[in-house]
C-alpha positions, 0 to 999 in steps of 0.5 A, spaced: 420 555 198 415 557 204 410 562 202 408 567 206 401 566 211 401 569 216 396 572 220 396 579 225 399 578 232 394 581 237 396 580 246 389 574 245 393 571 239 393 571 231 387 573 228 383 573 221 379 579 220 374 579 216 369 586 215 368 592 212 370 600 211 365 604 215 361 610 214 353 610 215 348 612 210 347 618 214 353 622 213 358 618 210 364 622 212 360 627 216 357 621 220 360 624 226 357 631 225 350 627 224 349 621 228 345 617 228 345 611 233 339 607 231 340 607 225 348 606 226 346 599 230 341 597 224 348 598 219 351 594 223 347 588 225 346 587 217 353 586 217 354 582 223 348 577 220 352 576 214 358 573 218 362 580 219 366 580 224 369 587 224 369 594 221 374 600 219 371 605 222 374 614 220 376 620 225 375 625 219 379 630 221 376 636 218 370 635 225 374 631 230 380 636 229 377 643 228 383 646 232 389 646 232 389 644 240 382 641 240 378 635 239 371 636 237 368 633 244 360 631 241 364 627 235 368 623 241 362 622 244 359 619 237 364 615 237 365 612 244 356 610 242 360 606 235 364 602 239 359 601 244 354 599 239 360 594 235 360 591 242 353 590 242 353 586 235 358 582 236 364 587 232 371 590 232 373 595 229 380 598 228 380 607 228 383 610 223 386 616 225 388 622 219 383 622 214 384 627 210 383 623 204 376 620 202 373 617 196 376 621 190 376 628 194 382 631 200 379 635 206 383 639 211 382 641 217 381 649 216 387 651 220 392 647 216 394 653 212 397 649 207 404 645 211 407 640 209 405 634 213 411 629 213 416 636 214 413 642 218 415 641 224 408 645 227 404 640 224 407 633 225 407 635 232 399 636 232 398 631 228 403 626 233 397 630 239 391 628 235 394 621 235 396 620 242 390 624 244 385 619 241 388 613 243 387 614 250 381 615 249 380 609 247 384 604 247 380 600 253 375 599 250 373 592 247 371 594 240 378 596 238 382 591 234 387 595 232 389 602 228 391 605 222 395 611 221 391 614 215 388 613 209 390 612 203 396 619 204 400 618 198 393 621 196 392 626 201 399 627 202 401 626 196 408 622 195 415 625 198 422 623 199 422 615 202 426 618 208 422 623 210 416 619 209 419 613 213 420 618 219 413 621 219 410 614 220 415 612 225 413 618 229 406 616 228 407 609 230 410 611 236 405 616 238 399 611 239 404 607 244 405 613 247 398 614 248 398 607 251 395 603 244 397 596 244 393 593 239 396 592 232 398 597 227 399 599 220 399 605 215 393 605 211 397 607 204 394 601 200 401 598 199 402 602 193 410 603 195 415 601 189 415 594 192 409 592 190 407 596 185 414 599 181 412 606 182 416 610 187 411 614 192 416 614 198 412 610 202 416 604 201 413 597 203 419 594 205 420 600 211 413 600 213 414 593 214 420 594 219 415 599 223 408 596 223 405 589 225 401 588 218 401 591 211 394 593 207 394 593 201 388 597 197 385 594 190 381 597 185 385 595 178 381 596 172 384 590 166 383 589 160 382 581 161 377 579 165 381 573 168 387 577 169 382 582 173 379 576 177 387 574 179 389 582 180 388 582 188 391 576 190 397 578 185 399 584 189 397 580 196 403 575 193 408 580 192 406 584 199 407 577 203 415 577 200 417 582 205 413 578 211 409 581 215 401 579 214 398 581 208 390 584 211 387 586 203 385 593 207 380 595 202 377 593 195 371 592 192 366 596 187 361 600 185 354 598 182 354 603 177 361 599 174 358 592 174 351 587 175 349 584 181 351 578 178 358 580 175 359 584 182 358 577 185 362 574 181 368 579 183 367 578 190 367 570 190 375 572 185 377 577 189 376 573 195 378 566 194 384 567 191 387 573 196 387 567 200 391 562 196 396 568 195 397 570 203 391 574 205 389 573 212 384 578 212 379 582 208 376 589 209 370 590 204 370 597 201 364 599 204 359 597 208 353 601 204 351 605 199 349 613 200 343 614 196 340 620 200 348 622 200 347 625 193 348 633 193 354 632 199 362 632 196 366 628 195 359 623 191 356 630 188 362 630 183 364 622 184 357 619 183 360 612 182 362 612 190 355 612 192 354 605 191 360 601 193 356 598 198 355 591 201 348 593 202 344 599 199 342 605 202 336 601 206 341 596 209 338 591 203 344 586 202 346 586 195 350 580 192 356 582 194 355 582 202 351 574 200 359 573 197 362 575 203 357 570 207 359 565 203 366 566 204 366 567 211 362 560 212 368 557 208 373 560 213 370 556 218 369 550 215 376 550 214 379 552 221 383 558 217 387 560 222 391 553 223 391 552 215 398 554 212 400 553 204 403 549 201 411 551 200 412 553 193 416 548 188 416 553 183 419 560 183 418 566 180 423 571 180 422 579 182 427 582 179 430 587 183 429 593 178 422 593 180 423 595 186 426 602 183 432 604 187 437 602 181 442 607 180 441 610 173 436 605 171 429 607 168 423 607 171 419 604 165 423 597 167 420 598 174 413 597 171 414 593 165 417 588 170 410 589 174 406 588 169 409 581 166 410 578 172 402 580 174 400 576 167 405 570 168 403 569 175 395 569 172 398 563 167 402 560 172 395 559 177 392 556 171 396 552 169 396 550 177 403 551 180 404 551 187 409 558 185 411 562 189 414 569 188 421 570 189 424 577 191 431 577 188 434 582 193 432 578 198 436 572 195 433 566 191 431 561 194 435 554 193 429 549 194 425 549 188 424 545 182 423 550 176 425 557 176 421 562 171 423 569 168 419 571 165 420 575 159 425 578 164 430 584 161 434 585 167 437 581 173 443 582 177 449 579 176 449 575 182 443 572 181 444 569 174 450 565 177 446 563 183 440 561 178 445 557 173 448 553 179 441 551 181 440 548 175 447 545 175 445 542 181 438 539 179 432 544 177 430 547 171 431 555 169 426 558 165 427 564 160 423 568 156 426 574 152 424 581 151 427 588 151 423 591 155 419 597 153 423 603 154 429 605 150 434 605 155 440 600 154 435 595 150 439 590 150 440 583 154 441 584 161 443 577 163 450 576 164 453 569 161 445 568 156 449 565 151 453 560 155 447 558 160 442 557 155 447 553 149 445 559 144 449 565 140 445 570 141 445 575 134 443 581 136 445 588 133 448 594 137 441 599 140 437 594 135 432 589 135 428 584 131 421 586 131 416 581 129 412 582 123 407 578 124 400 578 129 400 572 131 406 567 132 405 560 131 410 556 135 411 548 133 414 543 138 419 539 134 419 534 139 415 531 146 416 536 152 413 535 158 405 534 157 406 537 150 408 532 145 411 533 139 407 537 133 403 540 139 403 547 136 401 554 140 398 561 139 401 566 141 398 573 139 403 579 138 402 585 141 408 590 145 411 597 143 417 598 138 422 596 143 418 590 145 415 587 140 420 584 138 423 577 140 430 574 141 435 570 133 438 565 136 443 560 133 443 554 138 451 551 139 449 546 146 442 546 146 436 543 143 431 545 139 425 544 142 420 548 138 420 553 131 416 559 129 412 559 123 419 561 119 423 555 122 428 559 127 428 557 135 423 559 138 424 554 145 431 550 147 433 547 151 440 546 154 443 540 159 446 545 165 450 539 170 445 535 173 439 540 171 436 544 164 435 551 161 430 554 158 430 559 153 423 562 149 426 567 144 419 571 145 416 574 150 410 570 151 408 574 158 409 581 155 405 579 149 399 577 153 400 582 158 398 587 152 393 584 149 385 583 151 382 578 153 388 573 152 387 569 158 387 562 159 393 564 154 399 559 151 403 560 157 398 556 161 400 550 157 408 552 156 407 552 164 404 546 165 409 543 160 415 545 165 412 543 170 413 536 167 419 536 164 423 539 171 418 534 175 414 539 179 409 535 184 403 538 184 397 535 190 392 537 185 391 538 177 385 540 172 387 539 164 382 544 163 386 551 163 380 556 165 380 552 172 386 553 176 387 549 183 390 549 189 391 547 196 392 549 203 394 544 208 391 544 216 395 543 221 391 537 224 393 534 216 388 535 212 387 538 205 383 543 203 382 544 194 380 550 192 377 549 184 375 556 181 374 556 175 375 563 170 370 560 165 363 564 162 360 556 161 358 551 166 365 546 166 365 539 168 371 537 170 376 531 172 381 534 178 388 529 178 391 528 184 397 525 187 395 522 193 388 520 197 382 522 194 377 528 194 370 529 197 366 534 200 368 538 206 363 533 210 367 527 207 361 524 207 360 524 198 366 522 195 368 526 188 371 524 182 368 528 177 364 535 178 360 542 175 363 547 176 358 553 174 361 559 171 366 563 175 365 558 181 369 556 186 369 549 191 372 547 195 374 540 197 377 536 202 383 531 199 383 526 204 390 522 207 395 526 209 400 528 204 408 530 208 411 532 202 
């Protein structure tokens, strides 16, 4: 299965941007009303030092706007000097046009009165003029790389109905082609639309998709596992790649008040890397500086904790942040980023098309549910070092992977239960963990044919469930399977609500016993289907850990590698320890690039296995068996010898 990795497309070919959101410390958002363009070419320059290459810059519509019918033509001189000052340091930037919206408060221009802006004729159409008017102002200018819609309108808009959202975009887009842009163009909602999230806020990603050239997701989650948080971003880049377009992570980031220097660093080194490996091919920090003497001015009188996102501090200082992102950027050049590809998934995760919220008389909870579970089996499945890749269920499963995962999966359509069992006739291996899900709707297996595929009789009681008793579930392995030999014992803590704490009482009629819990019943079974295998976990290992702090490296991450085993998934590159996870990305003249990262708080000495060739530094000049990996680290090495499989 190919994974996404596509970069945007511009009229010079495709590109990989990599800079920050942009307000200068004198103003922030009243920049333009303020400005100050010696200081501006200073911020900028920092930037540029770091290895920056780029900016997303804001027309804050309150002051570019503050008429219906006029733009304020001091703020449009001070952005014409912005664009020439990005020229002279050597950056691009990419316009945003309908700012309303801006760190944590929403600002109108005077006139709105209050209108609906996706449905009130009057002010679509001076919103399509304000666009169309400031794209022909400036879409000459070298410094402009591309454009975006607005920020964050879920916010500032709130949410409404998909289709007229859809068609509000759609206006918008054609306005900046009517105004003569031919630069790249997306929203700037922050891909929080239900196919990528599981909450429906109109702005679907999947028709955003069809209208615009890019799609940018926005990441600031907050977990209660740090690897999980470590693995947050690059999740949600892997979802959005599903639905094809390039993936550029638009914004994330922290502020200082929130994290150390060291533990921001950190993040960032996460968040960068594995973005990466799930699809991202371009990264826009949130945000440049920090805004100290910004404190008495809204929205950072109310927000305090918004005056110091910055990747340098009020006084153009960088913190560790922007020496994260210069490392980061120096990786991408030393691997050719834009003729790298991935490698193609053997391992397939299944999306549910229930995430996607649009089922008739379905219940919005098992969207969410099923977001959450597949965020936590991902992160096990990158510590257990799958090439996996995620699979839409609406777009058809793929037919050329190894092992199928459905992790504690309450909902699949009919077809593609069938579709998965002749898979696995054909050859492949089909996983699947139980749950009820966590709402009360219908709870119960929505898996046609459960029994026959998995070789058991299920011994379900109509609207009841089995609910686990115990706060830690002790799984026995009964015999060898995959890596885990016979009497290989595995934790699982217990967590959930009461529906979904609860497992699945099977009795096994076909299928074999693989492992029990501590009372003797079967927890893990596998059944010989044609030429291929199922198999069933009667506990919903991801729901579980996805509920409990801390939890990661979880007991998946063995269950996983074990799969991975026993279907005969190829791995290029392995490491036994589950706080490392490893990857690979290939470049088109043949060589391999791994990426070690380690989620571990202690120094880790490790011993990667690799199919083929053998590992050295990325000078190949000193070959590399085993190594140190600090805490949280990340290496990248070149695997040498050309792999075509």
């Amino acid at each position: 299965m190919r994974r996404g990795f596509a970069f945007v497309d511009t009229k010079d070919g495709p590109v990989s941007w990599f800079g920050a959101n942009f307000w200068s410390a004198a103003g922030g958002p009243r920049m333009w009303t303020r400005y100050d363009p010696e200081l501006v070419r200073a911020e900028l320059a920092v930037l540029c030092e770091h290895g920056l290459t780029l900016t997303r810059s804001f027309f804050f519509w309150p002051d570019f706007m503050p008429e219906p019918d006029r733009i304020d033509e001091s703020c449009a001189a001070a952005y014409a000097d912005f664009l020439n000052a990005h020229v002279e340091t050597g950056l691009r930037t990419i316009p945003t046009f309908l700012v309303g919206h801006m760190s944590g408060e929403n600002f109108d221009p005077p006139w709105r009165g209050g209108r609906d802006l996706y449905r009130d004729v009057w002010l679509l159409d001076r919103q399509s003029w304000f666009v169309e008017q400031l794209t022909a102002r400036y879409t000459d200018h070298p410094a402009v790389a591309g454009w975006l819609i607005s920020n964050e309108m879920p916010i500032y808009g709130e949410p409404a109905d998909r289709e007229s959202v859809t068609a509000w975009v759609g206006l918008m887009v054609r306005s900046v082609r009517a105004g003569g842009g031919t630069q790249p163009i997306s929203v700037g909602d922050g891909a929080w639309g239900a196919e990528v999230t599981g909450t429906d806020n109109g702005f679907s990603v999947r028709d955003l998709a069809s209208l615009t050239d890019f799609l940018g997701p926005h990441v600031y989650r907050m977990e209660d596992d740090r690897v999980r948080q470590h693995f947050g971003a690059a999740f949600i880049c892997e979802l959005t790649t599903t639905l094809g377009s390039p993936v550029v992570l638009e914004e994330f980031g922290l502020s200082s008040d929130f994290a150390s220097d060291e533990h921001a660093a950190v993040y960032y080194r996460q968040v960068l890397h594995n973005s990466l490996l799930a699809g991202s091919t371009g990264w826009m920090a949130w945000n440049n500086t920090d805004f100290d003497e910004l404190a008495g001015q809204d929205p950072y009188r109310h927000h305090p904790f918004e005056l110091h996102f910055g990747l340098t501090t009020s006084r153009r200082e960088p913190k560790p942040q922007l020496r994260e992102m210069a490392r980061f950027s120096e990786t991408l050049a030393a691997i050719d980023v834009l003729n790298c590809e991935r490698e193609p998934a053997r391992v397939a995760m299944i999306v549910p098309e229930h995430l996607e919220g649009d089922i008739p008389i379905s219940d919005g909870d098992d969207a969410r549910f099923a977001f959450s579970t597949l965020r936590q089996a991902y992160t096990s499945a990158k510590l257990a070092d799958l090439p996996v890749g995620l699979c839409r269920e609406r777009d058809g499963i793929a037919e050329d992977c190894s092992l199928y995962l459905l992790p504690s999966a309450k909902q699949l359509t009919a077809p593609s239960t069938g579709k998965l069992e002749e898979l696995a006739a054909s050859g492949a291996t089909l996983y699947l963990s139980y749950c009820h899900g966590t709402g009360s709707f219908q709870r119960g297996p929505w898996i046609a044919g459960l029994d026959r595929i998995f070789g058991v009789k299920h011994q379900l009681w109509y609207g009841q469930v089995d609910p686990i008793q115990r706060e830690e579930v002790e799984l026995t392995f009964r015999t060898d399977f995959g890596g885990l030999a016979a009497g290989t014992k595995l934790s699982l803590p217990v967590a959930g609500n009461r529906h979904s704490r609860a497992r699945l009482p099977v009795r096994a009629t076909e299928a074999e016993i693989v492992a029990v819990d501590q009372d003797g019943d079967p927890a893990v079974l596998r059944n010989r289907v044609g030429s291929g295998w199922t198999v069933l976990c009667t506990y919903p290992i991801e729901h579980m850990a996805d509920w409990t702090p801390g939890v990661n490296p979880d007991a998946a991450v063995g269950l996983y590698d074990a799969l991975a085993e026993f279907a005969g998934v190829r791995r290029s590159v392995r490491v036994a320890d589950p706080a490392v996870s490893a990857d690979v990305l290939r470049h088109r003249d043949g060589r391999r690039f791994v990426f070690l990262n380690s989620q571990s708080p202690q120094p880790l000495r490790v011993t990667p296995e690799v199919t083929a060739g053998e590992l050295t530094d990325l000078d190949e000049e000193k070959p590399v068996d085993t190594l140190e990996l600090p805490p949280y680290e990340v290496r990248v090495l070149r695997m040498s010898g050309f792999d075509a499989a």
